[in-house]
N, C-alpha and C positions, 0 to 999 in steps of 0.2 A: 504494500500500500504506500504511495506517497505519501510525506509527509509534509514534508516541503516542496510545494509546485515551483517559488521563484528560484530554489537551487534543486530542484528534483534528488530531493533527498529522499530516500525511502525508510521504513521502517527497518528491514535487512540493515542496511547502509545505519544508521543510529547503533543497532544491537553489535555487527560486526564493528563499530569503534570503540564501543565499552567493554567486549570482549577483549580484543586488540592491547587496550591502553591498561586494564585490567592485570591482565597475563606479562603487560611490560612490567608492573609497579603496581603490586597490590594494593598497596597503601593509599596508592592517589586520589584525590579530589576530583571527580570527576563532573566538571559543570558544563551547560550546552555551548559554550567559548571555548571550548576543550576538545568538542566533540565536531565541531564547525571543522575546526584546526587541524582536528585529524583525517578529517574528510577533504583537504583540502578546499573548503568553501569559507563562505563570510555571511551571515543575516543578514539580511536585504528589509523585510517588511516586517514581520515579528508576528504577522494573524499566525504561522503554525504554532506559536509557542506553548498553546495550550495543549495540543494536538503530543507535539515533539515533546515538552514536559511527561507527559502521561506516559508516551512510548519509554523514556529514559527509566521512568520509576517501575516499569514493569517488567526491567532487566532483571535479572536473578543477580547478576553481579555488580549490584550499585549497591549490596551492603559493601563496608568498610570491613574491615577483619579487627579484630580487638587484639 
């Protein structure tokens, strides 16, 4: 599913960069400036943030490790 039309970001494309960034550095903070960056893209309009928000938190690996 897209999630972002104006950088045709998709869902896949969000999960395989919290995977990705994840497995570099457990630890990391993973915010959607993070997630642009690793996709090689920039926010443009900000209407998917709700959209892209939801998809980000329904990663399995956006807990942090204690």
């Amino acid at each position: 599913m897209i999630v972002c039309h104006c950088q045709n970001i998709s869902d896949r494309d969000i999960h395989a960069a919290i995977d990705w960034m994840r497995a570099a550095d457990a630890r990391t903070i993973i915010t959607p400036g993070r997630i642009y960056k690793a996709l090689g893209k920039k926010a443009d309009c900000g209407g998917c943030m709700p959209l892209f928000l939801s998809t980000v938190w329904s990663n399995s690996n956006m807990e942090v490790p204690v």
